[in-house]
C-alpha angles and dihedrals in degrees: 000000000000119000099224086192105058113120101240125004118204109198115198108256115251123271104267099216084084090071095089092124160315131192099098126252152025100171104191078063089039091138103190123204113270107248093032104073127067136171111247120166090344084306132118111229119191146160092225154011126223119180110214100009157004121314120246093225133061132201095272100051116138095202149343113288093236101049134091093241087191092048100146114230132240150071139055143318115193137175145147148260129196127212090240074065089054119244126227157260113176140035096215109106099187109064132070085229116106120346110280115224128238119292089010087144087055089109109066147055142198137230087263131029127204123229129223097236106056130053117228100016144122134184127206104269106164088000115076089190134022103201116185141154122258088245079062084227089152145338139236126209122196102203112212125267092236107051112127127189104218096263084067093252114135119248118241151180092262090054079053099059090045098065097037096056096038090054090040082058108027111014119104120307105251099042081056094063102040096053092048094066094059108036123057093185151303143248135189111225099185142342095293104016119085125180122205119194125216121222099242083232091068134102111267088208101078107017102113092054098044082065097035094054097064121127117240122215133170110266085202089052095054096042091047090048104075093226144113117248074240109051114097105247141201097190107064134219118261104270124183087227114136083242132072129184119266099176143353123193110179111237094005105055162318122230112193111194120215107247105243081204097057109165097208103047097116099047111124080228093066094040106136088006138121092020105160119093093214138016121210130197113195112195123206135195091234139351103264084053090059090043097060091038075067094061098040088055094242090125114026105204130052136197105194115208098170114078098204087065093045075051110042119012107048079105105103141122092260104058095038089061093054093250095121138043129212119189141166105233119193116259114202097165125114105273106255089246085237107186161135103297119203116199106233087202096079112090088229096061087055095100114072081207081065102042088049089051098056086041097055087059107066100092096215089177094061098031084056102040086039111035097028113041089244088281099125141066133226113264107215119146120056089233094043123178090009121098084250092083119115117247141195108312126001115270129244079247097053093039095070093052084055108043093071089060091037082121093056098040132082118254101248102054084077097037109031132060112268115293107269126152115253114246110256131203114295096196097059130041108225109051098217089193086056097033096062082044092063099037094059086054093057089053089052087046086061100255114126128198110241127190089275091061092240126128116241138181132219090277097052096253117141122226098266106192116174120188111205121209139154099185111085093208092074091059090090089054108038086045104068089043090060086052096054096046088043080062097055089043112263120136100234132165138168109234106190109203129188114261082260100063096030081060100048094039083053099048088044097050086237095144139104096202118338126185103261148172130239109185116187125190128225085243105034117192144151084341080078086069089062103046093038118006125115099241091054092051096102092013113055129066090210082054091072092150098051091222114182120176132152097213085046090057091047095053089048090061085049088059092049111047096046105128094188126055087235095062092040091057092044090051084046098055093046089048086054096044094054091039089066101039086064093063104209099135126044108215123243131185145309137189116214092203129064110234103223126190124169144146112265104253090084119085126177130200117269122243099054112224105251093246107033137068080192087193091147091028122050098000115113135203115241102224090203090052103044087046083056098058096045090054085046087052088234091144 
């Protein structure tokens, strides 16, 4: 039994071989579970789709394999977010309009739902049947009886299409036209049966759940509401979600409620799920502030994403009184692909001798036995830690996805390893091996090193490299970068904005290199389009690069069409080759573990799902133990 009271727990980390993809659906492929498809009027009707096998659960199942189905419910979840982090003024999640806060999707829900111990699947969630060719032309959802919006009002095909169309219109950009490309159109058939037709041009892997994933809202709600689908909110529209909205201060917090009507309480899907009574959201000016709001009990669960934290300051009254747990819990999931970013856009990173050199300059080793205690890895692939990941040399396989594009490729791609960094020295800042590396590529760049130590091109102009931040804890990392590439020449400086502007530079393109994120999926698909196609370039807010590159799009379409998990792998690899050979990121960190601090009155079940922490999800409060540490005046 598990000692809820050790100092620090260090859990194994999960078998990789389960990381064989994620992104949702193939359908040609759709191999359905056994017992859970069945032919009715030349159409397949199912429970569930699974891409590249069979689904874990069939039809009958009573609840998901990694949950407490008995979880008592009550009580509260809290934590905390810090204005680095950004803080809010709206509720409304799907409009560039305003900054959304956190959980502001919380409220609604879609037709399937994933699960967090497969890989590739989805379950039936506000659909009670999913019914398709086998062309997979369209595909027809039969929404329960049952579903409720909060306001007690059933959901229906026409709330459906209503969602569907208003996102397809008015939704963000990049979702448009994402969207766009999948679905041809909808129509509703009947009160609770919606059909949702496929452009014959689409992937057929993918298709259900790009329907399926749609988010449903009231359309009573939103007309009702006075406002248009674009303007930020603080008043949300109606979702079916198990949670509602107690109270919303802007800039302090946010309370959800959990809906006491809930329509869905009884689904062998949420069984032992949604369990907390209230979720609370604490906001705090800055991130020492919110640490210190954990120690004083006024949030009751932590995160910890800095690892000098996770290193030095677990030392406090709290915790040595055994009021709090800290504990390592495994994290299976694909790293978040967290890096430099360099806009594409700017006529300077233009040259890939450029963007290397920059790149050659952030000294991962020290920054991470310095600065982080040693506790992270480097993040290099854009498929890190999954068996998509490039390596050494291109395939046979790979080669004859390439060869096609060998004209719009670099050399090396075809005749060198994969593109990774070289390690540089942890115990000084400035690698001097990699440092004249990255100066003589300059030179070839055309930047020469004058007597003021500043790099120039043949027009005079220095080599002008802002990094743009608004969270002061990456000073201490970004600094110390400034200060290598100063020392190659080139004119850096670290400029720290407020959330606001960081926001607004970001949607505007207005940025030399910003800390981003690239999240790939196990089973990427038509999302690729957004974060490196050529049309999202100057359209999408995934795509921060701008990249734009022909070879790039074919291989996407590679990625998409493959109907096989061996070619999609293969189309994979090669995507991710090419994608690092263009040097426009310069990779940063990942934990493989999730840092987990929290008053003991919270308990999970063991053991954890591969792809999922489930804090907010499958976590319970003890009664017994809460009602101890009150006594005990702990918060």
């Amino acid at each position: 039994m598990r000692d809820h009271r050790s100092r620090v727990q260090t859990v194994p980390g999960p078998d990789r071989s389960y990381l064989t993809g994620w992104l949702l659906l193939p359908a040609i492929l759709l191999l359905l579970w056994a017992g859970g498809a069945r032919a009715q009027d030349d159409l397949i009707v199912t429970h569930g789709v699974s891409t590249f096998g069979e689904l874990r659960y069939g039809p009958d199942f009573e609840h998901l394999d990694y949950v407490n189905p008995d979880a008592p419910k009550g009580g509260e979840m809290s934590f905390s977010w810090s204005s680095a982090g950004g803080s809010f003024d709206s509720l409304h999640p799907f409009t560039r309009e305003g900054r959304p806060a956190v959980l502001s999707s919380i409220f609604f829900e879609s037709m399937l739902e994933g699960t967090a111990d497969e890989i590739g699947s989805a379950y039936c969630l506000l659909c009670e049947s999913i019914a398709y060719p086998e062309d997979v032309s369209y595909v027809i959802f039969t929404i329960r009886e049952e579903a409720r919006f909060s306001d007690g009002t059933p959901v229906t095909a026409d709330d459906a299409l209503f969602s569907y169309e208003i996102m397809r219109d008015e939704g963000l950009p990049s979702f448009r036209a994402a969207i766009g490309r999948t679905l041809a159109g909808a129509e509703v058939l009947d009160e609770r049966r919606i059909r949702f037709d496929f452009n014959p041009e689409a992937p057929i892997r993918g298709r259900i759940v790009s329907a399926g994933g749609l988010t449903i809202m009231s359309r009573a709600s939103h007309e009702a509401s006075g406002y248009a689908f674009s303007d930020a909110r603080l008043e949300p529209l109606t979702g079916s979600s198990p949670y509602v909205l107690q109270e919303v201060e802007p800039g302090q917090r946010t309370i959800f409620a959990r809906n006491p009507d809930y329509w869905g309480n009884d689904l062998p899907i949420n069984r032992g799920r949604h369990n907390f009574d209230r979720i609370r959201i604490e906001y705090y000016g800055d991130a020492v502030a919110a640490f210190e709001g954990f120690t004083a009990g006024n949030y009751l669960f932590r995160q910890e994403s800095s690892s000098t934290n996770w290193a030095t300051s677990y030392d406090f009254p709290a915790l040595e009184r055994g009021h709090v747990v800290t504990a390592e819990l495994p994290d299976g999931t694909i790293t978040s692909g967290q890096s430099f970013i360099m806009n594409l856009r700017q006529e300077k990173f233009q040259d890939v001798r450029v963007r290397e050199a920059i790149a050659l300059m952030f000294n991962f080793e020290w920054t991470n036995q310095t600065l982080f205690y040693g506790l992270y890895e480097w993040n290099d692939s854009f498929w890190h830690n999954t068996d998509l990941a490039a390596e050494g040399l291109p395939s046979e396989a790979e080669l004859a996805l390439l060869e096609p594009l060998r004209d719009l490729l670099r050399p090396e791609v075809f005749t060198e390893e994969v593109f990774s960094l070289p390690a540089s020295d942890p115990n000084r800042t400035l690698d001097r091996r990699k440092a004249r590396r990255a100066a003589a590529l300059l030179e070839e760049a055309g930047w020469a090193v004058g007597d003021d130590g500043l790099a120039r091109n043949t027009a005079g102009r220095t080599l002008d490299v802002e990094f743009l931040n608004s969270s002061p804890l990456f000073d201490r990392v970004i600094n110390p970068y400034v200060e290598n590439l100063r020392a190659i020449g080139i004119n850096a400086r670290l400029t720290r904005v407020d959330s606001a502007q960081m926001t607004q530079r970001e949607r505007d393109y207005d940025f030399d290199i910003i800390t981003g994120h690239i999240p790939m999926g196990y089973e990427p698909g038509n999302g690729l389009r957004q974060y490196f196609g050529s049309e999202s370039a100057n359209d999408s807010v995934f795509n921060a690069a701008g990249l734009a590159h022909p070879a790039v799009d074919a291989l996407i379409e590679h990625v998409v069409n493959s109907e096989t998990q061996e070619e999609l792998y293969v189309a994979v690899a090669a995507l991710d080759r090419v994608l690092r050979w263009e040097r426009f990121r310069v990779p940063q960190w990942f934990n493989d573990a999730h840092w987990v601090a929290y008053y003991d009155i919270y308990r999970y079940p063991e053991p954890l799902p591969p792809y999922a922490l489930g804090f907010l999800d499958f976590w319970w409060v003890d009664a017994e133990a809460e009602a101890a540490l009150r006594e005990a005046g702990a918060f």
